[in-house]
C-alpha positions as CSV (number, residue, x, y, z in Angstrom):
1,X,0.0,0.0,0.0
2,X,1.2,3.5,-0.8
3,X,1.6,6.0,1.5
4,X,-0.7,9.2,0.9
5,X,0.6,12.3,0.2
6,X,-1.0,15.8,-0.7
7,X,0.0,16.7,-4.1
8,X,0.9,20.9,-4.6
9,X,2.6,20.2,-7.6
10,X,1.1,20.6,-11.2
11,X,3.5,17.2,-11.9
12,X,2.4,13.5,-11.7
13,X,3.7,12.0,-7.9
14,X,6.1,9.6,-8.3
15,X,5.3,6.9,-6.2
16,X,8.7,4.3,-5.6
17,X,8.2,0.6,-6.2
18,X,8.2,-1.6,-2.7
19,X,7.8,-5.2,-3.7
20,X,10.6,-7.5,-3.5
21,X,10.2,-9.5,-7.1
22,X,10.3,-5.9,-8.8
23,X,13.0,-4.7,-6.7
24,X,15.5,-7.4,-7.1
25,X,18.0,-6.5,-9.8
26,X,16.1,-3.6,-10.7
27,X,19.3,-1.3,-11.2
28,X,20.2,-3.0,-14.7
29,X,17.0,-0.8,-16.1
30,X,16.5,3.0,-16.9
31,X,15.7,4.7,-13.7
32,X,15.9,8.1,-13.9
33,X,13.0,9.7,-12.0
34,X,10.9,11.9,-14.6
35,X,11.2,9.5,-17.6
36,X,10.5,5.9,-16.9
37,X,10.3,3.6,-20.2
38,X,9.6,0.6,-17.7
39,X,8.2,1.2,-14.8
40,X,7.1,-1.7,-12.3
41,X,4.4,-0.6,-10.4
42,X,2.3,-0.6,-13.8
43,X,1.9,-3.9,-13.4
44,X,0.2,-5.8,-10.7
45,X,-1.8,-2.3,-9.4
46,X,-5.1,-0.7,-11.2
47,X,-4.5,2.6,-13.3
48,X,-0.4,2.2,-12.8
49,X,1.0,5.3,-11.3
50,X,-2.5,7.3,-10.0
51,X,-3.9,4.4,-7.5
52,X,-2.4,1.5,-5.5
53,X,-5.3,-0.9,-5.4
54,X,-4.1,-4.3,-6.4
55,X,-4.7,-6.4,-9.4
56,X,-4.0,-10.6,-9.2
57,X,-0.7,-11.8,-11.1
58,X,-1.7,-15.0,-12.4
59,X,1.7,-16.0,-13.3
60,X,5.2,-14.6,-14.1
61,X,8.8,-15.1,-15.2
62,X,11.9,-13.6,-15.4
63,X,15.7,-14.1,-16.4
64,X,18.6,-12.3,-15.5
65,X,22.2,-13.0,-16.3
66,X,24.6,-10.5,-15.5
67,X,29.0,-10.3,-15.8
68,X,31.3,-7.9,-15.4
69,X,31.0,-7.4,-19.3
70,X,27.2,-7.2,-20.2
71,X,23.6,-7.7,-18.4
72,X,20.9,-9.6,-19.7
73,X,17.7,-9.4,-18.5
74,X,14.1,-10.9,-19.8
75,X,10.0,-10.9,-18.1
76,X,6.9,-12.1,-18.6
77,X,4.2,-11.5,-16.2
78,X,0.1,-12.3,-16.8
79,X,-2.0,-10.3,-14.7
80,X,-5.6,-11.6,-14.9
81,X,-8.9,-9.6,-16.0
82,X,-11.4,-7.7,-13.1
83,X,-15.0,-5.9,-13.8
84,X,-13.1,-2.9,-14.5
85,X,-10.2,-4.0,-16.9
86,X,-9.4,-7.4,-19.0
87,X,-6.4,-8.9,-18.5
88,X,-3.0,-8.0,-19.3
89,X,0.3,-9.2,-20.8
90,X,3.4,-8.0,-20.0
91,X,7.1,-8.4,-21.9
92,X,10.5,-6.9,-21.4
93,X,13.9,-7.3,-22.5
94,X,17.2,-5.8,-22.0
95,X,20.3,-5.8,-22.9
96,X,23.2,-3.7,-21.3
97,X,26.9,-3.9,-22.3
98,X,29.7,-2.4,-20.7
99,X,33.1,-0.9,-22.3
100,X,36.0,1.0,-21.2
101,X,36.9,1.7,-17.4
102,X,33.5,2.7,-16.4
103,X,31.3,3.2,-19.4
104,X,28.0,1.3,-20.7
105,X,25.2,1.5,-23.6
106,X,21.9,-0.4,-23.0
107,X,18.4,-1.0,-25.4
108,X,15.4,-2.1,-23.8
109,X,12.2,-3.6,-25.3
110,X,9.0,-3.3,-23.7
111,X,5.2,-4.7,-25.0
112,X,2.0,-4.7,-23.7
113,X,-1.3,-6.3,-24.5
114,X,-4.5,-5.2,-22.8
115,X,-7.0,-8.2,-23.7
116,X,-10.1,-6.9,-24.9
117,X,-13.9,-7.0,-22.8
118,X,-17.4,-6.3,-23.3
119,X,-16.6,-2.3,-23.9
120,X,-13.0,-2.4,-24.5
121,X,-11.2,-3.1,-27.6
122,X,-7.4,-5.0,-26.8
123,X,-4.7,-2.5,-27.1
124,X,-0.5,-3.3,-28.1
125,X,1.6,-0.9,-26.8
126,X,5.4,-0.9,-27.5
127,X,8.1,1.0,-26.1
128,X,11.8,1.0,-27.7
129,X,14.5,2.8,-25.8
130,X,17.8,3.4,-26.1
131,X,20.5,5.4,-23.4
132,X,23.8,5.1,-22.2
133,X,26.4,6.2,-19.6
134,X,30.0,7.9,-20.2
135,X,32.4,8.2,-17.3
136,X,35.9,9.7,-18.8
137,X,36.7,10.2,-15.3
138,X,36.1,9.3,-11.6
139,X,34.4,13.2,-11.5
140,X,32.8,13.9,-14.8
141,X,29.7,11.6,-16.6
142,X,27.5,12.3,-19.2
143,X,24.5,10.1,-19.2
144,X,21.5,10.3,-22.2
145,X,18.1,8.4,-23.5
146,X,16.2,7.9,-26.0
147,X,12.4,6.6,-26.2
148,X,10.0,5.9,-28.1
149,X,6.4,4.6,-28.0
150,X,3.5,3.0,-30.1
151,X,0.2,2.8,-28.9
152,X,-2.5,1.1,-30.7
153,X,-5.8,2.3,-29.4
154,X,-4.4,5.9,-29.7
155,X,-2.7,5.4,-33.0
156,X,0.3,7.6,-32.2
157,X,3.8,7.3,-32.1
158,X,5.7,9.3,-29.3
159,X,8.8,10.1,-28.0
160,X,11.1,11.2,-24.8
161,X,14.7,11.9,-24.0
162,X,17.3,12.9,-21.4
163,X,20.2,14.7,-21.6
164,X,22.4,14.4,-18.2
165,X,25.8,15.8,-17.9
166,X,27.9,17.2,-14.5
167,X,31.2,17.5,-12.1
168,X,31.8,15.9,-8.7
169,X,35.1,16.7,-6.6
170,X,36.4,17.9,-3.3
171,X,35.3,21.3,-4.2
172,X,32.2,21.9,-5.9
173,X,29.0,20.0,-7.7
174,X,27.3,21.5,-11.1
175,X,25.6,20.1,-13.6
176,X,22.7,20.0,-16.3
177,X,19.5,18.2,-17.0
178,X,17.1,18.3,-19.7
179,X,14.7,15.7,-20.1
180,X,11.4,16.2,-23.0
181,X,8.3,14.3,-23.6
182,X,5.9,14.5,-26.4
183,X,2.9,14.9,-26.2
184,X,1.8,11.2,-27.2
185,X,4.5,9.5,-25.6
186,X,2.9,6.8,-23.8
187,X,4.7,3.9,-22.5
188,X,2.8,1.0,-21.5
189,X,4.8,-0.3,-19.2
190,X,6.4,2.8,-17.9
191,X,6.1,6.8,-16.0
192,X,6.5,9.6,-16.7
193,X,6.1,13.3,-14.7
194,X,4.4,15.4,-17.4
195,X,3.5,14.8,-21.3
196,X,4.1,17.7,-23.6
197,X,7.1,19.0,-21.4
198,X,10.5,19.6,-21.3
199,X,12.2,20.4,-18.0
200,X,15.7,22.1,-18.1
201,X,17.7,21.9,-14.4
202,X,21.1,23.8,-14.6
203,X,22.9,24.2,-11.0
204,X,25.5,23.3,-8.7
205,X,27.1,24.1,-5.2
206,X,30.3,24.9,-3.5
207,X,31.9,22.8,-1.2
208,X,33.4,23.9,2.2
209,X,34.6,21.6,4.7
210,X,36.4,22.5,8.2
211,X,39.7,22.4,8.3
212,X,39.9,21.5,12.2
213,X,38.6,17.5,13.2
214,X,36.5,18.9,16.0
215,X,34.9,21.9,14.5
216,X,31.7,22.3,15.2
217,X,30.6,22.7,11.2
218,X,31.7,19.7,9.3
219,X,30.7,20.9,5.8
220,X,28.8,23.7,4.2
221,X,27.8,23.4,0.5
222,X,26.0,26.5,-0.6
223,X,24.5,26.9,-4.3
224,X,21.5,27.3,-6.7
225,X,19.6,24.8,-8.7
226,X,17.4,26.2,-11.8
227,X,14.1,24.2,-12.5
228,X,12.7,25.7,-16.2
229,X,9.7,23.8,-17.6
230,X,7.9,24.8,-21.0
231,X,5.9,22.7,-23.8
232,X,7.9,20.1,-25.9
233,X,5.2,20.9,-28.7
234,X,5.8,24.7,-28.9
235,X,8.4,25.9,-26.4
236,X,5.3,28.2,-24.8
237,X,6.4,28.8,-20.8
238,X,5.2,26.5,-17.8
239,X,6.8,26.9,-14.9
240,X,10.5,28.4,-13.7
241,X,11.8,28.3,-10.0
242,X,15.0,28.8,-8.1
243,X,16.1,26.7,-5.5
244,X,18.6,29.3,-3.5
245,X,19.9,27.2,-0.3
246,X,22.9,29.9,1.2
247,X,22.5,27.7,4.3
248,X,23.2,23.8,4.1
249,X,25.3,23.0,6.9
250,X,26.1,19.5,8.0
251,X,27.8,19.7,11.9
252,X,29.8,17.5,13.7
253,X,27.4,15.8,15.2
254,X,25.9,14.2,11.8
255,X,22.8,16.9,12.2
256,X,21.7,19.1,9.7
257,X,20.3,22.4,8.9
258,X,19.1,24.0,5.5
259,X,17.3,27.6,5.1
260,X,16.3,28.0,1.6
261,X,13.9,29.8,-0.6
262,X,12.0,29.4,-4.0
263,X,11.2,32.2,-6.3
264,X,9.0,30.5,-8.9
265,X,6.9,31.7,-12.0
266,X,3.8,30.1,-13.1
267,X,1.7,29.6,-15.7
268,X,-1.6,28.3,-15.1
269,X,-3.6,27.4,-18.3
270,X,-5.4,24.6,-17.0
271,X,-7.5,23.0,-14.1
272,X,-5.4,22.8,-11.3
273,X,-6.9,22.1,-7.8
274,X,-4.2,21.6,-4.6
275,X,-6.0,21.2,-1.7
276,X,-8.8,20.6,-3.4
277,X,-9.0,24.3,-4.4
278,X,-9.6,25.4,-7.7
279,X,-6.7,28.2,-9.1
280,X,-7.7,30.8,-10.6
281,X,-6.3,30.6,-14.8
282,X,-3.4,33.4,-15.1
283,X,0.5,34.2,-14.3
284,X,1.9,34.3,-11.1
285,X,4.8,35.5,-9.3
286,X,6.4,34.7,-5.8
287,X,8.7,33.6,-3.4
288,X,8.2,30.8,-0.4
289,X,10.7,30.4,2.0
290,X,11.8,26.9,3.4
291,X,13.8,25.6,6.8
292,X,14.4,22.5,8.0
293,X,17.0,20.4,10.6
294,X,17.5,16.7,10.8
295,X,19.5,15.1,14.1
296,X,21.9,12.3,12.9
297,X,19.3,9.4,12.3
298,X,21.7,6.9,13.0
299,X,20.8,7.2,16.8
300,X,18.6,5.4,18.9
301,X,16.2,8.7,19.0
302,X,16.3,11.3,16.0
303,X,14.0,14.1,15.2
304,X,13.6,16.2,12.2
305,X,11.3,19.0,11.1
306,X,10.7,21.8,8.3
307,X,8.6,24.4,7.3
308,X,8.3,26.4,4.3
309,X,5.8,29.8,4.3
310,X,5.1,32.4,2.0
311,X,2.6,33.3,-0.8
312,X,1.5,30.3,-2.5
313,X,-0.3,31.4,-5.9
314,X,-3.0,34.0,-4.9
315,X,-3.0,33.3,-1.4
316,X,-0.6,31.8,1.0
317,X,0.1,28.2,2.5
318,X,2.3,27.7,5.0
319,X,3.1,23.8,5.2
320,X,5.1,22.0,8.7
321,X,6.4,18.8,9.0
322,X,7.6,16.9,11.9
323,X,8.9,13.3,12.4
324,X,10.4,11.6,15.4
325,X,11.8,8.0,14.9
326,X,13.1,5.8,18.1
327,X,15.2,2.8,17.9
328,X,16.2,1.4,21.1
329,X,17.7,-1.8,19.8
330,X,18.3,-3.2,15.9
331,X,15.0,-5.6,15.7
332,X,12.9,-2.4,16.9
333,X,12.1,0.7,15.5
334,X,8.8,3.1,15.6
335,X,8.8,6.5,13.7
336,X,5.8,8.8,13.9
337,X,5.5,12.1,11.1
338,X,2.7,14.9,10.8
339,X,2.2,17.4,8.3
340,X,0.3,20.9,8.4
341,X,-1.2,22.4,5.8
342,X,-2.1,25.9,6.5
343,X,-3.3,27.5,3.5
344,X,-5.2,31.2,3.6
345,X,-7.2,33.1,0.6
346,X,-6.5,31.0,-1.8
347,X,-8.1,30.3,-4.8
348,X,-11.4,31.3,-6.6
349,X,-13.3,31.8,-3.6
350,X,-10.4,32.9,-1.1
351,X,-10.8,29.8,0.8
352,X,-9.1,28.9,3.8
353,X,-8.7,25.7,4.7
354,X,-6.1,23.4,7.3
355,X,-5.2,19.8,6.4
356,X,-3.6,17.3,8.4
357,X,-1.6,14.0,7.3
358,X,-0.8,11.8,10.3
359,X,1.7,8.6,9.7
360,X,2.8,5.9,12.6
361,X,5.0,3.2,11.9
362,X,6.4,0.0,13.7
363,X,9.0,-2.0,12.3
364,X,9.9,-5.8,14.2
365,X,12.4,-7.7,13.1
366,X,12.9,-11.2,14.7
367,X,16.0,-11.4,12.7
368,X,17.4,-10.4,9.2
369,X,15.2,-13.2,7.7
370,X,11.6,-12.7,9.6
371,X,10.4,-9.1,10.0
372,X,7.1,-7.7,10.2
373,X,5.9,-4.1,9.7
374,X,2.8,-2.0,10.3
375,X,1.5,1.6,9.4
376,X,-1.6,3.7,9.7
377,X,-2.2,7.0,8.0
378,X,-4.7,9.5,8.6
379,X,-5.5,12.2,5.6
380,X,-8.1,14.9,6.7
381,X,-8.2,15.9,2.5
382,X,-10.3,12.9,2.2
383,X,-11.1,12.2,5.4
384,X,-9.3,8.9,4.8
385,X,-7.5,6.5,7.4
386,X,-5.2,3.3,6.1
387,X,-3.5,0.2,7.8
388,X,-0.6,-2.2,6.2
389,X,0.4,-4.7,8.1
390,X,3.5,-6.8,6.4
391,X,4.9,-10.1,7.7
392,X,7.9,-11.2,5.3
393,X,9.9,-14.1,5.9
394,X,13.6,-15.1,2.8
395,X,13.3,-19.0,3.8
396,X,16.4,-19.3,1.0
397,X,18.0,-16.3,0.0
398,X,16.5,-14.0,-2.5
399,X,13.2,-16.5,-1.8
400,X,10.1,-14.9,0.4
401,X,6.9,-15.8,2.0
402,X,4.9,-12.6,2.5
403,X,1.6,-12.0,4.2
404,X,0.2,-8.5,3.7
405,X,-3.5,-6.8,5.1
406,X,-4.8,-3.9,4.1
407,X,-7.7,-1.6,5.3
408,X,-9.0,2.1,4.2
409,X,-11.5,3.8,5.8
410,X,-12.8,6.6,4.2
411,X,-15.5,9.2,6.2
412,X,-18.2,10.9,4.3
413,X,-21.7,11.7,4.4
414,X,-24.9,9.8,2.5
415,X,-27.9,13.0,2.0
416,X,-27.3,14.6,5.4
417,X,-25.9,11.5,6.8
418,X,-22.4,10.2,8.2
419,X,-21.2,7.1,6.3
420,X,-18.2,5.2,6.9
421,X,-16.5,3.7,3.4
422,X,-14.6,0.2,4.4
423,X,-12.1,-2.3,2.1
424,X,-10.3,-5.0,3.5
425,X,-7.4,-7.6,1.6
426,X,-5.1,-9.6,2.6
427,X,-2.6,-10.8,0.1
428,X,0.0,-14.1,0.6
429,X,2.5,-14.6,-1.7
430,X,5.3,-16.8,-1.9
431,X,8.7,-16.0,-4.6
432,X,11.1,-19.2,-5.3
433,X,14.5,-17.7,-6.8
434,X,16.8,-20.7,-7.8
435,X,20.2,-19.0,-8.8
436,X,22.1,-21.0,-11.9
């Protein structure tokens, strides 16, 4: 189960893959975070990216062979038909191969068939990628992509790319980014944070560290990142920001402290609702202003906590964040985080509104092979509450029993009456891994 969050961004959420079968290996793939040729989670959960409820995997396989020289890697998974979708059919393959010190150039295949039902036509979708990595040095790397996708129910043909190159020493960090998709780029079998955009991210920071061992600053690294976003189509303007942090300061005691702020520019020429509240359709201006400070988690007890104010498109939100995590012994460990929104006069109809996002956590581990885990959530957006409760057990290595419950509650009201919405699950699952 995902953990909720409260979107304020015009972008897609990225929501990171969890399950062990999907995580296993998983580096030999593409996986930068905007464009996502393969992506796991589409398969296995309803509507990939936007929801987590779960949809049965009949069967699956999957082959990976990897040397110091190349990495091979094949899947096929079936995920059976419900009332709302038929089944599915999902393939991959990828080859990687490595040359030079620490250089590598990779193609990936993906295809999708969406079986047909009673008011859906079957759909192929194809995905054809191509990127690479250059490393002249242990400091410099250039990394690019190359995507394409063909989707038969739409009829289009559709493409993305990344462009990666920047510096790492003693001294300083800069680099640059720019990563595009069409507008019909639609990989089956993959993410991506925006169609019709290109996203341009220029920046770096210097690199200051104490000369004396017991200084009470370890290191400071001051610096600015650009974020520029405009259409792929027609180069018309999104969205800029700056992310100015003159204060990121890492002590001697592994705690840190950041004071930032954000001048942004925005476009709005769509419907866009955070928080529920509609935004008004024009250009805006402004600046928030963020802090935050972390003790070293490493401890037994560690704390951490932000908050970031200003105006926030016609209004102003002002958004806090605390999390405490305790850990008196390895095979214990309980973490609790809330989150404020505090937003005033914005929108349409100069709304004010507060919402709250409550998470508890409590992690057991009998030893590294048996460990169980539970989390509850509470979202007053949607007035929703959520458990997980996860019992996994390797009984080989790389070979798992898990046993996972869910519940949502969601509050609402029937006419001018309270209703309470309930699901339940509970998922077993075994994986066998025999290694050749």
């Amino acid at each position: 189960m995902d953990r909720a969050v409260n979107n304020l961004s015009r972008f897609n959420v990225f929501f990171p893959e969890r399950r062990q079968f999907f995580l296993e290996n998983s580096g030999i793939y593409p996986n930068d975070g905007e464009i996502l040729p393969y992506f796991s989670r589409t398969i296995g959960l309803q509507n990939s990216q936007f929801n987590a409820e779960p949809v049965p995997i009949d069967a699956g396989l999957r082959f990976n062979d990897r040397n110091t020289k190349r990495a091979i890697s094949a899947m096929y998974v079936h995920q059976r038909g419900t009332d709302e979708q038929g089944g599915a059919n999902f393939g991959l393959f990828r080859y990687q191969k490595n040359y030079g010190a620490q250089n590598n150039i990779g193609v990936m295949l993906t295809h999708r068939y969406d079986q047909s039902t009673a008011s859906v036509s079957d759909n192929n979708n194809t995905t054809l990628t191509a990127d690479g990595l250059i490393r002249p040095n242990d400091q410099f790397q250039i990394q690019y992509l190359l995507s394409g996708s063909r989707d038969q129910g739409t009829g289009r043909y559709g493409t993305a790319g990344k462009l990666f190159f920047g510096q790492n020493n003693n001294r300083f960090y800069w680099n640059w980014s720019s990563n595009w998709v069409s507008s019909n780029y639609l990989p089956g079998m993959g993410f991506v944070f925006q169609n019709n955009v290109a996203h341009h991210n220029p920046g770096g920071y210097y690199i200051w560290r104490a000369k004396k061992e017991k200084a009470l600053v370890r290191r400071m690294d001051p610096g600015l990142f650009v974020h520029y976003y405009h259409n792929a189509s027609d180069g018309k303007f999104q969205q800029a920001n700056l992310y100015l942090f003159p204060v990121y300061v890492v002590f001697r005691d592994n705690s840190f402290l950041e004071g930032s702020l954000f001048p942004t520019w925005q476009r709005i020429d769509f419907s866009f609702a955070p928080l529920a509240i509609l935004i008004p359709q024009q250009d805006y201006f402004y600046t928030r202003y963020f802090l935050r400070y972390s003790s070293d988690a490493s401890r037994k007890f560690s704390v951490s906590s932000s908050l970031e104010t200003g105006p926030f498109y016609d209004g102003q939100l002002t958004t806090i964040n605390a999390s405490l995590r305790f850990a008196p012994i390895p095979n214990i460990a309980l973490s609790g985080e809330y989150e404020h929104n505090f937003a005033r006069d914005l929108g349409e109809n100069n709304t004010d509104t507060d919402v709250d996002l409550w998470t508890a956590s409590l992690r057991l581990a009998a030893n590294p092979r048996l460990q169980a885990q539970v989390f509850y959530q509470y979202n007053t957006l949607d007035r929703r509450g959520r458990w997980n409760a996860r019992l996994s057990w390797e009984f080989r290595p790389l070979s798992f029993v898990y046993l996972v419950f869910n519940n949502t509650q969601q509050r609402g009201l029937l006419g001018t009456d309270p209703v309470m919405a309930r699901s339940t699950g509970l998922i077993g699952k075994v994986s066998y891994m025999r290694q050749l």
